[in-house]
PDB file of N, CA, C, O and CB in Angstrom:
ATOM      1  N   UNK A   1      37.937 -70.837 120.607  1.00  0.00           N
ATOM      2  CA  UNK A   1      37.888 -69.423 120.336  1.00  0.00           C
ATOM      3  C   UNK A   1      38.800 -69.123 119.147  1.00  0.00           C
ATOM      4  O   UNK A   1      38.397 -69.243 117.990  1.00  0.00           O
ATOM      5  CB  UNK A   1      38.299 -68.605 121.586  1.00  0.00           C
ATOM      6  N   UNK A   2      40.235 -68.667 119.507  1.00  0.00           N
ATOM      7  CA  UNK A   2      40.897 -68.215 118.518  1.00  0.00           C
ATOM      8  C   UNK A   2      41.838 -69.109 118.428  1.00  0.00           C
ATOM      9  O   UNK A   2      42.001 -69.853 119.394  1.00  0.00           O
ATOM     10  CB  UNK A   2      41.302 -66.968 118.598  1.00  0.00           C
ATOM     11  N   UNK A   3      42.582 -69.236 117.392  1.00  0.00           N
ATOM     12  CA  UNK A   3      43.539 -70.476 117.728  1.00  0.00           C
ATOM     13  C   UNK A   3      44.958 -69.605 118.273  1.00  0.00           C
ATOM     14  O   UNK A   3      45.427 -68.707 117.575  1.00  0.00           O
ATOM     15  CB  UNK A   3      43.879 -71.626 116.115  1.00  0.00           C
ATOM     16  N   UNK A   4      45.466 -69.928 119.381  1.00  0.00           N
ATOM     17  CA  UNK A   4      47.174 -69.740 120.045  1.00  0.00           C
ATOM     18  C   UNK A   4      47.910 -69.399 118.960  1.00  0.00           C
ATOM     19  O   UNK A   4      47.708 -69.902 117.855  1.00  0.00           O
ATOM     20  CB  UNK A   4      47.998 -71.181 120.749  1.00  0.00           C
ATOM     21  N   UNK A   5      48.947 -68.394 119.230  1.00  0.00           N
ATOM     22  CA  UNK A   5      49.875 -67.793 118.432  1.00  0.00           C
ATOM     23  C   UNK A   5      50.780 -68.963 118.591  1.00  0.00           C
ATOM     24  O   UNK A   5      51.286 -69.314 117.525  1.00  0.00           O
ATOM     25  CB  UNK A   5      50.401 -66.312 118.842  1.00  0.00           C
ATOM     26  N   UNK A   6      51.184 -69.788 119.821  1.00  0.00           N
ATOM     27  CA  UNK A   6      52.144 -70.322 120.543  1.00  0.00           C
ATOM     28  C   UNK A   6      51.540 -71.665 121.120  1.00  0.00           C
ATOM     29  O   UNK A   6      50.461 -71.574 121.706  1.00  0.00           O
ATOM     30  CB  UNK A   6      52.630 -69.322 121.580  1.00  0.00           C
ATOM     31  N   UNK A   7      52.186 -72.990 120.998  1.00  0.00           N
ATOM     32  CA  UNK A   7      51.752 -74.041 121.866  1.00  0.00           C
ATOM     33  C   UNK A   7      51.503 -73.445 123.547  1.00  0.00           C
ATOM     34  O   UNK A   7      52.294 -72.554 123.857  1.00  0.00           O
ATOM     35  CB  UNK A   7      52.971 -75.261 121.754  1.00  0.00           C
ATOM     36  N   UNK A   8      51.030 -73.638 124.055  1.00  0.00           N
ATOM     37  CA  UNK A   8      50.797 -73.722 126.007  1.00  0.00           C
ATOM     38  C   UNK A   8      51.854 -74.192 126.326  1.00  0.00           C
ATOM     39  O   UNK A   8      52.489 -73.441 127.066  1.00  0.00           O
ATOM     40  CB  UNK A   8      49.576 -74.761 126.827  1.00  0.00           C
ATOM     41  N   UNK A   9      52.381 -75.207 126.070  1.00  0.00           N
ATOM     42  CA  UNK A   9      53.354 -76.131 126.644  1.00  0.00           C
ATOM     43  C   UNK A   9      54.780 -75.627 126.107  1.00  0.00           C
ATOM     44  O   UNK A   9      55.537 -74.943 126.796  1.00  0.00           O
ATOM     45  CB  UNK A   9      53.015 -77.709 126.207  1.00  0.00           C
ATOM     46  N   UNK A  10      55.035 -76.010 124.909  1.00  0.00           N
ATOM     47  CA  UNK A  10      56.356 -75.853 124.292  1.00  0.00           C
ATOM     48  C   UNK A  10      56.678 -74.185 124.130  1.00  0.00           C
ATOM     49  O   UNK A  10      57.753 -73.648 124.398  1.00  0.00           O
ATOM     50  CB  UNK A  10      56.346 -76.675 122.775  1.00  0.00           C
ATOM     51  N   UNK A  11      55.659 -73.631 123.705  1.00  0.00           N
ATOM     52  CA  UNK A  11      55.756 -72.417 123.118  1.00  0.00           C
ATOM     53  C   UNK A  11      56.207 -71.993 121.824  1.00  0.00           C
ATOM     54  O   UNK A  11      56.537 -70.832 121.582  1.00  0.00           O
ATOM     55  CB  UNK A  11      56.338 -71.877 123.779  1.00  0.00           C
ATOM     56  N   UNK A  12      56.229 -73.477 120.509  1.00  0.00           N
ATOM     57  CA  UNK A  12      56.650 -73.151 119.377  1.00  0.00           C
ATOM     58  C   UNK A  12      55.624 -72.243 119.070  1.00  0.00           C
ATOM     59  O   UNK A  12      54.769 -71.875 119.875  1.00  0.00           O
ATOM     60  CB  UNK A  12      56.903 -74.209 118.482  1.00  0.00           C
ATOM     61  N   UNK A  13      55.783 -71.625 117.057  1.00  0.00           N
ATOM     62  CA  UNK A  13      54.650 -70.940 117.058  1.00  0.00           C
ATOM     63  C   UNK A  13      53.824 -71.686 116.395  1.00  0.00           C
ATOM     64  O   UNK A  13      54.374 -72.552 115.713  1.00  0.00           O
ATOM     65  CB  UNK A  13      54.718 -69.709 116.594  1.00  0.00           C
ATOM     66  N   UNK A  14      52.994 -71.659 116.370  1.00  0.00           N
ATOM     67  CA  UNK A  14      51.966 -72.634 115.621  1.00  0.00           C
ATOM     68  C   UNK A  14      50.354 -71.923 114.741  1.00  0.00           C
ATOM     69  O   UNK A  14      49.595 -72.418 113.908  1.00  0.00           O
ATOM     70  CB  UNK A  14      51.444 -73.748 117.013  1.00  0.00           C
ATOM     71  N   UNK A  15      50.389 -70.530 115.470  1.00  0.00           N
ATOM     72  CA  UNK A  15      49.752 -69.842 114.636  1.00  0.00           C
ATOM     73  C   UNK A  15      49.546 -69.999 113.533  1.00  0.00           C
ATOM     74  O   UNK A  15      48.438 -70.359 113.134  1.00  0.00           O
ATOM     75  CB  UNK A  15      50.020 -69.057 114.618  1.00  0.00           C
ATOM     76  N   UNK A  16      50.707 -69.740 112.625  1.00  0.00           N
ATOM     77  CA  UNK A  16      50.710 -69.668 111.068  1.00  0.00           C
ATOM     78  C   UNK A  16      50.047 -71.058 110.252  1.00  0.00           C
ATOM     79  O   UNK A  16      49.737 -71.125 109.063  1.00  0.00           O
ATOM     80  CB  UNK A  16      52.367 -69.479 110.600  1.00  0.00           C
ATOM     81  N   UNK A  17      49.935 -72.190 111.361  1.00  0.00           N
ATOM     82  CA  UNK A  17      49.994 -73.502 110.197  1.00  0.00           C
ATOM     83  C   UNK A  17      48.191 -73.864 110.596  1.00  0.00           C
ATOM     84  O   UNK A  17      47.616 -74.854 110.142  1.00  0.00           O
ATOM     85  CB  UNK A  17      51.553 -75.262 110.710  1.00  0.00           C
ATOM     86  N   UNK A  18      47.469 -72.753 111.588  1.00  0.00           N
ATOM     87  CA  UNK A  18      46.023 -73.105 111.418  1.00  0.00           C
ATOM     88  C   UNK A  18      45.635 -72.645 110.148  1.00  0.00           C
ATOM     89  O   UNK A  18      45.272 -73.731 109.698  1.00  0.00           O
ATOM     90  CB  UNK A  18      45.104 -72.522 112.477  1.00  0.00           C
ATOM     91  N   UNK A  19      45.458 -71.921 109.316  1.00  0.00           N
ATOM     92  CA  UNK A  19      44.508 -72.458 107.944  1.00  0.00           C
ATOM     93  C   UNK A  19      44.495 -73.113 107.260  1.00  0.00           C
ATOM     94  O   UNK A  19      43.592 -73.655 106.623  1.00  0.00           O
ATOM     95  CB  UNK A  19      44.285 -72.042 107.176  1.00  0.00           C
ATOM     96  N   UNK A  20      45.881 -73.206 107.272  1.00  0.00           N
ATOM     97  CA  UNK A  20      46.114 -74.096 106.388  1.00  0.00           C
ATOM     98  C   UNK A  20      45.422 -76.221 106.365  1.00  0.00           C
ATOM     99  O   UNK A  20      44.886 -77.044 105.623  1.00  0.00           O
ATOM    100  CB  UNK A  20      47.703 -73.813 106.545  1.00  0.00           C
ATOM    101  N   UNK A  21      46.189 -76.003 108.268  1.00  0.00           N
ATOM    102  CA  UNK A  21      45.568 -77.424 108.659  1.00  0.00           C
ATOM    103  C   UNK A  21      44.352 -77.319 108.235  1.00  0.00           C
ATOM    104  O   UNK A  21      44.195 -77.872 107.146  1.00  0.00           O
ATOM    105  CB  UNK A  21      45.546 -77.857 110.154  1.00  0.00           C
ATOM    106  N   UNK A  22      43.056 -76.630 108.839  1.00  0.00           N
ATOM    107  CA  UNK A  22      41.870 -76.276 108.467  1.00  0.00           C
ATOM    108  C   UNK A  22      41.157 -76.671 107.079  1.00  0.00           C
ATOM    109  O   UNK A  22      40.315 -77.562 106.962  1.00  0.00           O
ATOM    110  CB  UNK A  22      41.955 -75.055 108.587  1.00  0.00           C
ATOM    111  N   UNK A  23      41.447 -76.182 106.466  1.00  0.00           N
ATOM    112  CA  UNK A  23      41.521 -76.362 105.392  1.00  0.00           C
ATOM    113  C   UNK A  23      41.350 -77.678 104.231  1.00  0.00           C
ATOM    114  O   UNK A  23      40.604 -78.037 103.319  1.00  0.00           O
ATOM    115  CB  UNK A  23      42.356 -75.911 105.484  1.00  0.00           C
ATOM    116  N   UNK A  24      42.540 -78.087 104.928  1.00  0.00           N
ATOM    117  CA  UNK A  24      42.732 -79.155 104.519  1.00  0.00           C
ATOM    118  C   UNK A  24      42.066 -80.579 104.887  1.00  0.00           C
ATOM    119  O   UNK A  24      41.800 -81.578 104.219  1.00  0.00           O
ATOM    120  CB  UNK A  24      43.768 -79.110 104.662  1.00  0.00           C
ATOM    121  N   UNK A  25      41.935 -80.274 106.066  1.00  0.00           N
ATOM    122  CA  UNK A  25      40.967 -81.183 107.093  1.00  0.00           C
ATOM    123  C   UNK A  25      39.369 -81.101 106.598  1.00  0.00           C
ATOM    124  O   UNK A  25      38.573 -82.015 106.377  1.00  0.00           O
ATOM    125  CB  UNK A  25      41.069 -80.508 108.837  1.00  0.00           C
ATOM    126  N   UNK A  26      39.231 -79.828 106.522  1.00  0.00           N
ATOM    127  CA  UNK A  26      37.664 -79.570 105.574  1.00  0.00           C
ATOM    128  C   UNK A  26      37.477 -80.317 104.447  1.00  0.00           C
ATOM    129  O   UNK A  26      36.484 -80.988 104.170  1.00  0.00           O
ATOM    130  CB  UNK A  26      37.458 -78.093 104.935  1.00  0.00           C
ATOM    131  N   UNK A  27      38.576 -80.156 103.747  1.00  0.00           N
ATOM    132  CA  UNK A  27      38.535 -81.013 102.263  1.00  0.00           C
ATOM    133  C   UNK A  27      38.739 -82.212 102.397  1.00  0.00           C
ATOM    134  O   UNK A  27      38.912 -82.751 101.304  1.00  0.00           O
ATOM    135  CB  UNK A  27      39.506 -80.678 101.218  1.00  0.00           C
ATOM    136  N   UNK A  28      38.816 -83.079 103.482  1.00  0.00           N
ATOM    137  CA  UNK A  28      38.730 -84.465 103.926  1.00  0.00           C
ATOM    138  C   UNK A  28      39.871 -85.328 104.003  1.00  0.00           C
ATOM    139  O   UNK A  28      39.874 -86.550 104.148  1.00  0.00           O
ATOM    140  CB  UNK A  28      37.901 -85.085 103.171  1.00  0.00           C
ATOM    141  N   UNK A  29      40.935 -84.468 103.876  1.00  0.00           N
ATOM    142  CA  UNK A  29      42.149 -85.313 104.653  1.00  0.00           C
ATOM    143  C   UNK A  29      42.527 -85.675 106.241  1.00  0.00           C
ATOM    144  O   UNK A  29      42.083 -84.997 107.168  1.00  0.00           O
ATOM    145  CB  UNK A  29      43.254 -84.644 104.305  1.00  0.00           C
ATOM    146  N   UNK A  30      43.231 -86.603 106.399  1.00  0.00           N
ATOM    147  CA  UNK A  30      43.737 -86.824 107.350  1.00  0.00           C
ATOM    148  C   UNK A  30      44.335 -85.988 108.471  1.00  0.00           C
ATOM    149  O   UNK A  30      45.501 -85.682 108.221  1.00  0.00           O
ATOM    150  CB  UNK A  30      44.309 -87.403 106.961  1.00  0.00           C
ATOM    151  N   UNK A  31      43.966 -85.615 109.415  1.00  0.00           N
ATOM    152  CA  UNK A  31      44.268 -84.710 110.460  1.00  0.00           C
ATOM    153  C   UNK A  31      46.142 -84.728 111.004  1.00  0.00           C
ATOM    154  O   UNK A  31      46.958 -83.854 111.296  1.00  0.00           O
ATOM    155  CB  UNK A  31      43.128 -85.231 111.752  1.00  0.00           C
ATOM    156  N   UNK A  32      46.167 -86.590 110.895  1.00  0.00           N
ATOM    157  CA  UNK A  32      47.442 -86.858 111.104  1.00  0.00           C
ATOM    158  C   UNK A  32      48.532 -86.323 110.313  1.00  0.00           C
ATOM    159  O   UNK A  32      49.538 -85.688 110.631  1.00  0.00           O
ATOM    160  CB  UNK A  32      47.518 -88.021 111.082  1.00  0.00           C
ATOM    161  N   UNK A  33      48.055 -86.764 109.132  1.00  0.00           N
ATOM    162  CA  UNK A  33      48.963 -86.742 107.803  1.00  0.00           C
ATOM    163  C   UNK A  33      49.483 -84.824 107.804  1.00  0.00           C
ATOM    164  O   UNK A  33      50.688 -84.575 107.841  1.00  0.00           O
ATOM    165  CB  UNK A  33      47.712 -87.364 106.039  1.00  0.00           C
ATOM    166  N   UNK A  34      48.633 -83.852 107.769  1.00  0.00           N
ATOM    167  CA  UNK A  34      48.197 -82.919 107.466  1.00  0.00           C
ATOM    168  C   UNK A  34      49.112 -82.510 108.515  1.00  0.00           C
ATOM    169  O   UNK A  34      49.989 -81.856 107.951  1.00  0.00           O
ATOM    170  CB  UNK A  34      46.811 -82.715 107.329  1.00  0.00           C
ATOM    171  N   UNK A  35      49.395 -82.581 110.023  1.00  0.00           N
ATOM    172  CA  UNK A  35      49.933 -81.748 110.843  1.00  0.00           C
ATOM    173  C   UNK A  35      51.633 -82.832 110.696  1.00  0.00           C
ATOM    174  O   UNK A  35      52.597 -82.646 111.438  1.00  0.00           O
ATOM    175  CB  UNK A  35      48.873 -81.548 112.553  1.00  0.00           C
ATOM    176  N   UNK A  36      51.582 -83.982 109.480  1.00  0.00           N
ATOM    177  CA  UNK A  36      53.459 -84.538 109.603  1.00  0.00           C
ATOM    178  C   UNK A  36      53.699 -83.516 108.542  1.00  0.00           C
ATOM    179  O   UNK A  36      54.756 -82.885 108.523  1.00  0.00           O
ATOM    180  CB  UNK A  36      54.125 -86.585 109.051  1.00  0.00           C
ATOM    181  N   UNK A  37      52.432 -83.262 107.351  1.00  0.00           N
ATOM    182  CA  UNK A  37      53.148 -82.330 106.586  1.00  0.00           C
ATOM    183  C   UNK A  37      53.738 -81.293 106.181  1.00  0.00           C
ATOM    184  O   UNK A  37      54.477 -80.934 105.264  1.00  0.00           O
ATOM    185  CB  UNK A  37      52.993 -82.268 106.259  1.00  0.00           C
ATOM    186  N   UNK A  38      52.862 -80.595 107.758  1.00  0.00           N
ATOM    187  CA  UNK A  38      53.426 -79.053 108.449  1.00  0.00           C
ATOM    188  C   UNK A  38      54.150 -78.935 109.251  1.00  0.00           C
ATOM    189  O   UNK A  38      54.406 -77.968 109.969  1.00  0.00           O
ATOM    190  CB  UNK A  38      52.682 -78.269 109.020  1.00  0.00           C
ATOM    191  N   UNK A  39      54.756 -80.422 109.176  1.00  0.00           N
ATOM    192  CA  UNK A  39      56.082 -80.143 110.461  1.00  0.00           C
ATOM    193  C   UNK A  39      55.634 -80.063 112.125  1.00  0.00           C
ATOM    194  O   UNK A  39      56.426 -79.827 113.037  1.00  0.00           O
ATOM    195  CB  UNK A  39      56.867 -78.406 110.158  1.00  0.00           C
ATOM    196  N   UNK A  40      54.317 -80.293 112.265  1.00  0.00           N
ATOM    197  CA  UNK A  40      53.840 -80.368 113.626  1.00  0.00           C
ATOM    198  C   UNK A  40      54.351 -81.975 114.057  1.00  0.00           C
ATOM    199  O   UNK A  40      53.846 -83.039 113.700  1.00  0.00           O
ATOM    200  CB  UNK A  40      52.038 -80.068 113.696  1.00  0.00           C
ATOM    201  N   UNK A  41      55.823 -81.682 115.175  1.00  0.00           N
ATOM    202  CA  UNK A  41      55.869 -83.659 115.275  1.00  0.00           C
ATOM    203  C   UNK A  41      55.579 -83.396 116.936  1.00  0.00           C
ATOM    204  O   UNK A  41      55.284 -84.496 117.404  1.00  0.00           O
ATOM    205  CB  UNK A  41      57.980 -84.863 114.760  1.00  0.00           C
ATOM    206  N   UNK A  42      55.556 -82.521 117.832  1.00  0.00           N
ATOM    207  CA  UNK A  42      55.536 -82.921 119.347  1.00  0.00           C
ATOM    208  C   UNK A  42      53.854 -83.222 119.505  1.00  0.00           C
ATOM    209  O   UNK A  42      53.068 -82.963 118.593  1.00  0.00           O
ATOM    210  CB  UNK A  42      56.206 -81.504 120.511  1.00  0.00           C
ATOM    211  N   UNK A  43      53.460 -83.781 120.748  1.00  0.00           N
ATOM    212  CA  UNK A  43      52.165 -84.108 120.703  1.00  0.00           C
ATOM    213  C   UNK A  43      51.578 -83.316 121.465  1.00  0.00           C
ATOM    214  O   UNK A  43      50.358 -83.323 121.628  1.00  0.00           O
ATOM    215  CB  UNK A  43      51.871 -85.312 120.975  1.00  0.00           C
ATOM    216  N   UNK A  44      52.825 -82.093 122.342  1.00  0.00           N
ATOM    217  CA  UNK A  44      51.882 -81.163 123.086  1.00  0.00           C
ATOM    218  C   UNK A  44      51.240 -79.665 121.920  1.00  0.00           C
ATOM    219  O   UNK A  44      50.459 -78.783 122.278  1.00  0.00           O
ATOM    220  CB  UNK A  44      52.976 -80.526 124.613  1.00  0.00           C
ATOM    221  N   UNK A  45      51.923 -79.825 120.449  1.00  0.00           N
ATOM    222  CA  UNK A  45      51.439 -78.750 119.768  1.00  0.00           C
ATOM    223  C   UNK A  45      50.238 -79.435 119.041  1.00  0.00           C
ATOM    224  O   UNK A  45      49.164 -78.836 118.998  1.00  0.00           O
ATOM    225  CB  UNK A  45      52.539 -78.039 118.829  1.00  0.00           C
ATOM    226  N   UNK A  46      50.425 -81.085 118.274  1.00  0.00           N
ATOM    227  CA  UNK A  46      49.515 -81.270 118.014  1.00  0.00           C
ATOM    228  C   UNK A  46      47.911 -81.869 118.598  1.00  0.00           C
ATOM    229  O   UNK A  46      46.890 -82.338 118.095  1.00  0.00           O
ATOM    230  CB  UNK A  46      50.020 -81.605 117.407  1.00  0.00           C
ATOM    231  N   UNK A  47      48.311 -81.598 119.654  1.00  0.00           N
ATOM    232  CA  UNK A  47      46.729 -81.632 120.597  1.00  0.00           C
ATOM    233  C   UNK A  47      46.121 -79.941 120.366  1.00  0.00           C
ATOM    234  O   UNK A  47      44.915 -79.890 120.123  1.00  0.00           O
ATOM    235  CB  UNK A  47      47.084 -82.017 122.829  1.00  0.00           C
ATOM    236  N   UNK A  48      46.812 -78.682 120.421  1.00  0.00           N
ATOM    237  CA  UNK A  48      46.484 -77.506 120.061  1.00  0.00           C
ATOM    238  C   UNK A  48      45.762 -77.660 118.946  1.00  0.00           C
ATOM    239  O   UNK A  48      44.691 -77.060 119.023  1.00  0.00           O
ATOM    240  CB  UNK A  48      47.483 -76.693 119.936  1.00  0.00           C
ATOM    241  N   UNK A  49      45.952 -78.304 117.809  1.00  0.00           N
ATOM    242  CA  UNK A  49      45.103 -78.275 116.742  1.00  0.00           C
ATOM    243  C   UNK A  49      43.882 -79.210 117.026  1.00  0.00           C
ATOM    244  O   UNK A  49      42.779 -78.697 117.219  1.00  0.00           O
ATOM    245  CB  UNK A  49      45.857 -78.654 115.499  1.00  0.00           C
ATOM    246  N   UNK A  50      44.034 -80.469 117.054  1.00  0.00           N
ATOM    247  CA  UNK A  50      43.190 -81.623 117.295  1.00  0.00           C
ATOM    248  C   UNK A  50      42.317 -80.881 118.450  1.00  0.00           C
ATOM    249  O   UNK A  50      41.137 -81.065 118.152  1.00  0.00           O
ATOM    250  CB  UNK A  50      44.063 -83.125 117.758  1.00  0.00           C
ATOM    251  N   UNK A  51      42.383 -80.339 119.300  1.00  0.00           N
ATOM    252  CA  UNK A  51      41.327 -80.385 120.265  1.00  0.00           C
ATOM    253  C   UNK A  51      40.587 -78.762 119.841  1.00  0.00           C
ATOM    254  O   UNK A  51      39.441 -78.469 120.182  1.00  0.00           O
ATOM    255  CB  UNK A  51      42.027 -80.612 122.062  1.00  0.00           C
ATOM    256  N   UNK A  52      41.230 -78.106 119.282  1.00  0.00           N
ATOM    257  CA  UNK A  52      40.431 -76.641 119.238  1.00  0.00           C
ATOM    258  C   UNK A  52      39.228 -76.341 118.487  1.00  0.00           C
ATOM    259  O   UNK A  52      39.204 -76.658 117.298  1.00  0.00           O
ATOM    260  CB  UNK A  52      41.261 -75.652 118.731  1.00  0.00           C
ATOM    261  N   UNK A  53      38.144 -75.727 119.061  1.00  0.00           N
ATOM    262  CA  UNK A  53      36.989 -75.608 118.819  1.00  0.00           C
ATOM    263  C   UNK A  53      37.072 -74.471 117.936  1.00  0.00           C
ATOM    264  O   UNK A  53      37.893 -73.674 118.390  1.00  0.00           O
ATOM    265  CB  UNK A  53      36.190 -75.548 119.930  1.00  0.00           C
ATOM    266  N   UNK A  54      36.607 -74.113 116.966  1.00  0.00           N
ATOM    267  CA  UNK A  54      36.209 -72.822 116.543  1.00  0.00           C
ATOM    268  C   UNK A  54      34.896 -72.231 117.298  1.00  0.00           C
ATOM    269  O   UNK A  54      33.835 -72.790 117.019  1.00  0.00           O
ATOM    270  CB  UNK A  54      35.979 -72.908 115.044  1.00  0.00           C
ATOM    271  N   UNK A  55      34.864 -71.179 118.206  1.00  0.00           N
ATOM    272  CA  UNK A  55      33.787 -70.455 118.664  1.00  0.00           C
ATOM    273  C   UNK A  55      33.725 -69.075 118.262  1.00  0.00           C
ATOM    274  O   UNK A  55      32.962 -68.455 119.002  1.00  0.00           O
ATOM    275  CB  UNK A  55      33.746 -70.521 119.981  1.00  0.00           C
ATOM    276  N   UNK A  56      34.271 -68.328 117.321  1.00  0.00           N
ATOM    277  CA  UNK A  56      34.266 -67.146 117.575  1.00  0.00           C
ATOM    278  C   UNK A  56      33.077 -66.790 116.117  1.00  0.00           C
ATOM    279  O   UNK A  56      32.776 -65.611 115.933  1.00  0.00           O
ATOM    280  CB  UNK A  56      35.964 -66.486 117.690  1.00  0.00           C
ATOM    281  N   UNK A  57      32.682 -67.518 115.486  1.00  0.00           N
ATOM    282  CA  UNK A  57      31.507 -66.825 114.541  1.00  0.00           C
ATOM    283  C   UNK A  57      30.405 -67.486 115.606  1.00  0.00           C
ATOM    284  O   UNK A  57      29.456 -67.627 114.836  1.00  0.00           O
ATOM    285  CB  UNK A  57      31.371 -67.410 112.531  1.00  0.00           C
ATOM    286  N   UNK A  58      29.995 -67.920 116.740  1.00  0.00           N
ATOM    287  CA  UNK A  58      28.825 -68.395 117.738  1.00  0.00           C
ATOM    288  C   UNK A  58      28.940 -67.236 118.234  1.00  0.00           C
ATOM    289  O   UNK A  58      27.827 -66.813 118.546  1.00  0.00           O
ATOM    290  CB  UNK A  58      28.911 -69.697 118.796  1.00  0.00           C
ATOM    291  N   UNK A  59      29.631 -66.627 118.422  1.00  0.00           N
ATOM    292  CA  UNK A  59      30.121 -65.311 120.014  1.00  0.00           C
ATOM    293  C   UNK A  59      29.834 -63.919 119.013  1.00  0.00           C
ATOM    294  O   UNK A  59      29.395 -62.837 119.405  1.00  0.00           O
ATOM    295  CB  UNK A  59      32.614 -65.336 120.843  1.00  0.00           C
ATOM    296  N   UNK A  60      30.129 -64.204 117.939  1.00  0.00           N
ATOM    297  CA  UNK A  60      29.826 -63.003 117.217  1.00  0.00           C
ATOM    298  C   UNK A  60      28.254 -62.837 116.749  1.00  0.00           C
ATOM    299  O   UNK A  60      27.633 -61.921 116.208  1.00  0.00           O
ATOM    300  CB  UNK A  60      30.762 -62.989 115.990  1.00  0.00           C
ATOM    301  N   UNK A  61      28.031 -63.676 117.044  1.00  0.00           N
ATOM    302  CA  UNK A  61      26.254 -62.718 116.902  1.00  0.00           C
ATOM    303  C   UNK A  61      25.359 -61.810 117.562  1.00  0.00           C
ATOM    304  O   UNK A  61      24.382 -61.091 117.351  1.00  0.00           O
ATOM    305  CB  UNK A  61      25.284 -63.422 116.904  1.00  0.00           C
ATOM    306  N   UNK A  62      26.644 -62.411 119.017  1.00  0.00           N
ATOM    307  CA  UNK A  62      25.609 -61.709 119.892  1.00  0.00           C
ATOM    308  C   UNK A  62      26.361 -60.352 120.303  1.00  0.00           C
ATOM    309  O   UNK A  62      27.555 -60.464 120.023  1.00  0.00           O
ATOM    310  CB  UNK A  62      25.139 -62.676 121.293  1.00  0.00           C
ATOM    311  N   UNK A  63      26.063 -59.125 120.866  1.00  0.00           N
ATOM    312  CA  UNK A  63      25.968 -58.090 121.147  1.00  0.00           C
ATOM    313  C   UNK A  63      26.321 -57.753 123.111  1.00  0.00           C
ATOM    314  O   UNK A  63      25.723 -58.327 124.021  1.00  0.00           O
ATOM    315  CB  UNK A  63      24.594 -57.850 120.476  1.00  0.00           C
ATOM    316  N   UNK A  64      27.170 -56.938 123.244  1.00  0.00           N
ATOM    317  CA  UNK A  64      27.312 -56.450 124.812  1.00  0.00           C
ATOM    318  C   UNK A  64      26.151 -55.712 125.146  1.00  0.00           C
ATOM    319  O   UNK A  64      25.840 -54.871 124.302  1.00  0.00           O
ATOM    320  CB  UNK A  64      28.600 -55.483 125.131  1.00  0.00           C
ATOM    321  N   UNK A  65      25.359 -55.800 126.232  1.00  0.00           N
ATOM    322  CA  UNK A  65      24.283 -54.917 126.121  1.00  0.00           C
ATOM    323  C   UNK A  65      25.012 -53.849 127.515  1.00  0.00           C
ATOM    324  O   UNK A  65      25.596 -54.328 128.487  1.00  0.00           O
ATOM    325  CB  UNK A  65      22.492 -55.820 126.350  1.00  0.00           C
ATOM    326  N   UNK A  66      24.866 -52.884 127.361  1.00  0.00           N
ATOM    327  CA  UNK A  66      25.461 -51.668 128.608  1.00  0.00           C
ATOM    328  C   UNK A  66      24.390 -50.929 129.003  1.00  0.00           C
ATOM    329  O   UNK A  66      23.413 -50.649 128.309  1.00  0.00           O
ATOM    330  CB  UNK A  66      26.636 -50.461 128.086  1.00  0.00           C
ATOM    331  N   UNK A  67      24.553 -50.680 129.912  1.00  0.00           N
ATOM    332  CA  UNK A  67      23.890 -50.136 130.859  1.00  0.00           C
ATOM    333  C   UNK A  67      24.135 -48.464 130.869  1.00  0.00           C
ATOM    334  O   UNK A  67      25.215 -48.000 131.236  1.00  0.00           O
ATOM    335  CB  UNK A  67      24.302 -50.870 132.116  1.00  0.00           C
ATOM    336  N   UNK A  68      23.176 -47.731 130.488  1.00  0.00           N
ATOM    337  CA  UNK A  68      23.022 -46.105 130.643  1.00  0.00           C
ATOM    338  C   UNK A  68      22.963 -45.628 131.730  1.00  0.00           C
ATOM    339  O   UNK A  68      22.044 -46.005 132.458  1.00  0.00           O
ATOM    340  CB  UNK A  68      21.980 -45.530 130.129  1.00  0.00           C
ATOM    341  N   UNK A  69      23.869 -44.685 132.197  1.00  0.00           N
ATOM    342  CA  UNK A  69      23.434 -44.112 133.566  1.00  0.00           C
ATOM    343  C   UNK A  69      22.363 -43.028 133.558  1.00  0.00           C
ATOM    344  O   UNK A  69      22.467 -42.279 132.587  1.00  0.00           O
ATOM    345  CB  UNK A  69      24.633 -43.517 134.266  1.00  0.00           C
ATOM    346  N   UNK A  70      21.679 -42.839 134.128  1.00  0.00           N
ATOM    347  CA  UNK A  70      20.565 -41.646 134.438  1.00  0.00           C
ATOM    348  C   UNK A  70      21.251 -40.804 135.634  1.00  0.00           C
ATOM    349  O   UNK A  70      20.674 -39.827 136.111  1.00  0.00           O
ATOM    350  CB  UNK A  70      18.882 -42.325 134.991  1.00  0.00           C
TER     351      UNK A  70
END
């Protein structure tokens, strides 16, 4: 979905260093390299990056449908 402001575990913040990782990973670097160069060293923040899915442009197409009362 969205990526964590905060590890689950540790609770550093880790927000700020998703586009960048992103990014960079797109342009075909190393996932490893990329989170020693942002200072990500515990392995419970860097599983937050490594495992997160982007879902939120899938979820955005679709629409809430509600119900009208009569």
């Amino acid at each position: 979905m969205i990526v964590p402001v905060r590890c689950f575990t540790c609770g550093a913040v880790i927000g700020d260093k998703w586009y960048t990782f992103a990014e960079r990973v797109k342009k075909g670097e190393n996932p490893g390299k990329v989170l020693d160069d942002l200072g990500v060293k515990r392995y419970c923040c860097r599983r937050m990056f490594l495992s997160h899915v982007e879902l939120i442009d899938n979820i955005l197409k679709y629409e809430v449908a509600t119900i009208e009362e009569e």
